[in-house]
N, C-alpha and C positions, 0 to 999 in steps of 0.2 A: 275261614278263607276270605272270608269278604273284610272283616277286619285287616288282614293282611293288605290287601286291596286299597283297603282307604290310606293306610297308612304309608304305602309307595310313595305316594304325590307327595304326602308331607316331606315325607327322610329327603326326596330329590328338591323339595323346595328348601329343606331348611341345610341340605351341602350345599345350595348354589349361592345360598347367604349368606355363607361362611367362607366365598372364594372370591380375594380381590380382583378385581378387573381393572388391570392397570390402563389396557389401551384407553378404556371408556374415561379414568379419572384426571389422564392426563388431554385427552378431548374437551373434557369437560373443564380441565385449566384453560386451556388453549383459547375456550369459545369464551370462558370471564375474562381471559384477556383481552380479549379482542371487543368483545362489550364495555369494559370499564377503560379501553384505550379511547373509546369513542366518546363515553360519558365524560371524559376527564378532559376533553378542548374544552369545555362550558368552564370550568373557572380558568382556564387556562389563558381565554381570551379575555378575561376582564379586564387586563389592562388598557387592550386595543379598543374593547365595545367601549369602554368606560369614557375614551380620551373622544372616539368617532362621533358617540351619541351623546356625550356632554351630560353623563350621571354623574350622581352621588354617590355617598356609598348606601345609602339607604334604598336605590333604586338599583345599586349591584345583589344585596341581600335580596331584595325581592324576584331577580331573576334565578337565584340559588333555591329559595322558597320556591316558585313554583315550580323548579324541575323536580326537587325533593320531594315535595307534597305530590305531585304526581305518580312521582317514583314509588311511595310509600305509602299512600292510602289504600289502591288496589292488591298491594300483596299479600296481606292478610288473608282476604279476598278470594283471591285468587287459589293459595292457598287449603282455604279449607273446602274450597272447589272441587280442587283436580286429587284431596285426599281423597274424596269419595267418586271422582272420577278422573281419572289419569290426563294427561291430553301429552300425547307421547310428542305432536310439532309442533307447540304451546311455545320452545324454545324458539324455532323459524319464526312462525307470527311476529312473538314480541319483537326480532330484531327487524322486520318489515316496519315498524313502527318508527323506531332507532334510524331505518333507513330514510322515512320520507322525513323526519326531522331534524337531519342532518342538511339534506337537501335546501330544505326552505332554511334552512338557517343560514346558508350559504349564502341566499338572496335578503335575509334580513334588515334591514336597513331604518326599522323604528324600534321602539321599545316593546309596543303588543305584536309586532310580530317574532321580536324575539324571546317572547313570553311562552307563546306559539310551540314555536319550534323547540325549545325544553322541554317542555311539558312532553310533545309526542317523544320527543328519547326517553323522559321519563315514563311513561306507559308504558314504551318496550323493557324498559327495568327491569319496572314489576312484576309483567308477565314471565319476566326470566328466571329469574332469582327463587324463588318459591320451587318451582321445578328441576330445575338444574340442582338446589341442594336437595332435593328426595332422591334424584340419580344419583348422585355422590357418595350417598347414605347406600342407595340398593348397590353400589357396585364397590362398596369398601369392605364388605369381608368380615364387620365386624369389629375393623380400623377407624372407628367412627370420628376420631380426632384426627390422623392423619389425612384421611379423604378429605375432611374439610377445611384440613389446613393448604394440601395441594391446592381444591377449589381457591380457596380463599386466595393462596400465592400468585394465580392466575391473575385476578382481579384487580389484586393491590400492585402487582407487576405493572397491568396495562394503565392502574391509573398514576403509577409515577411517570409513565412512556410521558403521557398525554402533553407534559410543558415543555419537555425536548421537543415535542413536534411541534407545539406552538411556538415555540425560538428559532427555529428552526424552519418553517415554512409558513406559517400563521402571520408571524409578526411581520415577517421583511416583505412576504409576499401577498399579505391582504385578506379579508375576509373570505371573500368567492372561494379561495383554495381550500376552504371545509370540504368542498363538493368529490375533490380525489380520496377525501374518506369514503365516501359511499364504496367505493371498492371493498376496503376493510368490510364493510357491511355484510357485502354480498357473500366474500369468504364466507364469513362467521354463517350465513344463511345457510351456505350449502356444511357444512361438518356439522350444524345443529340438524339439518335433515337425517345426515349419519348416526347421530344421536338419538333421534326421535324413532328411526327404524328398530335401533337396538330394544329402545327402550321398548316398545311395541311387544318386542318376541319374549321380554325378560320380565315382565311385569307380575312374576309367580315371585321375583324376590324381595319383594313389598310384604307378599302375604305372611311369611312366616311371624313377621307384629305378634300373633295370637298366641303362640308358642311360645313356653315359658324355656328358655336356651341358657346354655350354663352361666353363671356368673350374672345373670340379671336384677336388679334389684326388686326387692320386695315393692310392695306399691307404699306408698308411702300417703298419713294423712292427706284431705282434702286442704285443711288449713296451712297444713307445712309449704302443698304446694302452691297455695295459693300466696303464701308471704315472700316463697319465696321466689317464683316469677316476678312479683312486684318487687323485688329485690334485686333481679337481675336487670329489671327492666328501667328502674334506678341507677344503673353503673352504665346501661348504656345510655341513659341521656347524660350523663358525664363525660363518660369518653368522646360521644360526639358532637356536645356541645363544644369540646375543647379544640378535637378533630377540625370544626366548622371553622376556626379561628386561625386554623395552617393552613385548610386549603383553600378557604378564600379570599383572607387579607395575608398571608404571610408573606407577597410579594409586595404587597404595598406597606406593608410593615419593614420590610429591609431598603426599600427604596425611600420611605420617608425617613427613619433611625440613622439609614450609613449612605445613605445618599447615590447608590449602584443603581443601572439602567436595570431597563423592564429583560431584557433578555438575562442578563446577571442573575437578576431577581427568578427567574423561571430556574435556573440551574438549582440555584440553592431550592428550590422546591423540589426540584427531582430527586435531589441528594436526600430530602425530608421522606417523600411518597415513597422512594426506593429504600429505607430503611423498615418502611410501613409492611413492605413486602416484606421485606427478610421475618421482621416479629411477627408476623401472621404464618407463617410456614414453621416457625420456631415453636410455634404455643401449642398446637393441635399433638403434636406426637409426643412431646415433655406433658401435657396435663394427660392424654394414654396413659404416660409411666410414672408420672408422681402423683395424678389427682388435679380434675378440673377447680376447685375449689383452690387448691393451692395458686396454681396458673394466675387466675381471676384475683385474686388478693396481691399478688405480688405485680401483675399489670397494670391493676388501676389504680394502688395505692404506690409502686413504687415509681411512681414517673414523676409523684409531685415534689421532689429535691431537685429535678432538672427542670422543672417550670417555674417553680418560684425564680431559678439561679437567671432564665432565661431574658427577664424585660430588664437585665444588669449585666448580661455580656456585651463583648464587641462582636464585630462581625465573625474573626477566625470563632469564637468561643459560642457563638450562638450558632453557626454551622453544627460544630462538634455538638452540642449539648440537641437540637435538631435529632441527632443521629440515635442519641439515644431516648429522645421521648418516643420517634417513630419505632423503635425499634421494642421499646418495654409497652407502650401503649396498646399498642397494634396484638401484638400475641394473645388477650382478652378475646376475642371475638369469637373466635372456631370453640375455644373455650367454653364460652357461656351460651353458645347456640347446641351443643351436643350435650350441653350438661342441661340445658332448659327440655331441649326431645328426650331425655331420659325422666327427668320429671311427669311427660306425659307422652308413653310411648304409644306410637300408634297416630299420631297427632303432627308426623313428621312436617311435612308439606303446611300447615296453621302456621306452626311456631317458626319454621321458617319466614314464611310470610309475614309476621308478627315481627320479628327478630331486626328480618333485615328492613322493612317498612320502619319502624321505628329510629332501627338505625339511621334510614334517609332522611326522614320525618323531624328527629331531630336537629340531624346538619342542617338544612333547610329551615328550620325555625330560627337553630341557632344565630344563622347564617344572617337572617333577616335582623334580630334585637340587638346583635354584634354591629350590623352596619348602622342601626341606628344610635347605637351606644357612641360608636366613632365617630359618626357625623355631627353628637351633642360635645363629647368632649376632644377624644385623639385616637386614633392608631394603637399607641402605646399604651394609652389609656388602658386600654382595651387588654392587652394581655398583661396588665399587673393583676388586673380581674380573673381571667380565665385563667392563671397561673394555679388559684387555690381550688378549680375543680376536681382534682382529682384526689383532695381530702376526702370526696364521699365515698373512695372504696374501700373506709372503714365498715361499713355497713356489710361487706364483705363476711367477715367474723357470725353472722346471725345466719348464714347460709346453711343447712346441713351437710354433711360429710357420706358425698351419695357412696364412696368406696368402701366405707364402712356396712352403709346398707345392703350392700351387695353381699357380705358375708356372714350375715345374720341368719 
């Protein structure tokens, strides 16, 4: 009888993590939207900081570095924190963060104070990102690529919004107009409260980790996984070294090459970031059904026909070709982060933190040897180089085949 007993709590924890919770994953879009619409004015205004404060580009990279590097060193962190203890308003916090460096960033008006004011958005990131993908994970059912393609849709949604808004109200109306973001903030503040209660009461569908659930794969070598996270984590300094080179210069790359004004130049970015969305909601529920490995191989290695083609179109041809990097690039990500937590399960909240830190960690670096590459030779320069990164998702190939393992 008491056997019986113990075994209750399980059977009800491990139905309740096997039942999607759609309101929670579409919240949980909703608040990455509304987080990466904020994050996404910081390159959005570079052209305005750039022209007000009379930088380089090597002084624009290093505003991208330090929001990155802020963004991505605590996640980890943070991460393998709140594995081992939850923090169910970890998401509020962080965007309290987001909130007062929006603020001062409104009044910005040198280079350290704008240094400043990234940095705090970038702390609320961190604190975000790590958390919000463990909810996504407890509230997918088992859907572990579509929850985090959803999440991810959200994200890459609010960061294509970000240069419409800078074209839009940024440019014609001045810096100070940062400050009617803070509204946006405030939103996002109170539905991550809604979030943080849920997660409070639902925190048993974490636990069932321990439970070996149908279809799981066997635990696989310490060395397999240990190659091959360093393999994964290989494709993502690829992709967002490459990433770093659209969304930082790619307006100043269409404005130097074809000669279009800085609002011009924001459009075609949004037509880029808004393709980024599409392939990130694309990838999560296609590697579901055919195998994350697959997804990852055909992401990061099949975008490099349209980069090479890209520093030799014209305008119309380099829009289109745009459509499709974002589009094939972008689907990697939900990817290689559900296929990395399967590698070490249990581990959610780390590898998130890991995943998407590095993710930042790289734009940010990249972001910074890119501006200094351009300010040694050109613009252009610049993406005849970053065309051939995406040759390394041959490295792809050396991954194991976790679908298989599952059936053994």
């Amino acid at each position: 009888m008491a056997t019986l007993t113990q075994q209750a709590p399980q059977k009800v924890a491990q139905q309740a993590a096997q039942q999607t919770v759609f309101s929670i994953l579409i919240a949980l879009s909703f608040t990455h939207f509304l987080n990466d619409t904020l994050q996404s004015l910081i390159p959005a205004m570079y052209p305005l900081v750039r022209e007000s404060l009379n930088l380089n580009f090597t002084q624009v990279g290093l505003i991208t570095l330090t929001f990155q590097m802020s963004a991505s060193i605590l996640q980890p962190l943070v991460g393998m924190y709140t594995d081992k203890r939850p923090q169910p308003f970890s998401l509020a916090i962080g965007m309290a963060f987001t909130l007062i460096g929006l603020v001062s960033l409104s009044f910005a008006h040198s280079l350290p104070m704008v240094l400043v004011s990234v940095a705090l958005i970038g702390i609320g990131s961190s604190v975000f990102h790590p958390e919000a993908s463990r909810m996504a994970r407890m509230a997918s059912g088992g859907k572990h690529g579509m929850a985090q393609s959803l999440f991810q849709l959200g994200g890459n949604a609010g960061s294509s919004l970000g240069p419409l808004l800078a074209a839009m109200i940024i440019v014609p109306l001045g810096q100070f107009h940062i400050i009617w973001f803070s509204l946006v903030a405030l939103l996002a503040i109170g539905v991550m409260i809604y979030l943080g209660k849920w997660y409070k009461v639902n925190t048993h569908r974490a636990k069932p980790k321990a439970m070996k659930l149908p279809g799981q794969q066997q635990q696989l070598p310490a060395t397999t996984v240990v190659i091959s996270l360093s393999i994964l984590l290989i494709l993502i300094f690829s992709k967002y070294f490459y990433m770093a080179s659209m969304t930082s210069y790619y307006t100043f790359y269409l404005m130097d090459r074809f000669g279009i004004s800085v609002q011009s130049s924001q459009v075609y970015l949004f037509i880029f970031l808004f393709s980024v969305a599409a392939g990130t909601f694309i990838g999560g529920p296609v590697g579901d059904r055919i195998g994350r490995k697959y997804v990852i191989w055909i992401s990061i290695l099949g975008v490099a026909p349209f980069s090479l083609l890209l520093p030799h179109a014209n305008l119309f041809w380099t829009a289109v070709l745009s459509v499709f990097i974002g589009v094939i690039l972008s689907s990697a990500f939900s990817a290689i982060l559900v296929y990395a937590q399967e590698l070490l399960p249990g581990k959610e909240g780390m590898i998130a933190g890991l995943f998407f830190g590095l993710a930042f960690g790289m734009g940010g670096i990249g972001s910074a040897l890119l501006g200094k590459l351009a300010d040694a030779t050109s613009i252009q320069y610049v993406y005849q180089i970053c065309a051939y990164l995406p040759l390394i998702g041959l490295l792809t190939g050396f991954l194991p085949n976790l679908e298989k393992q599952q059936h053994k």
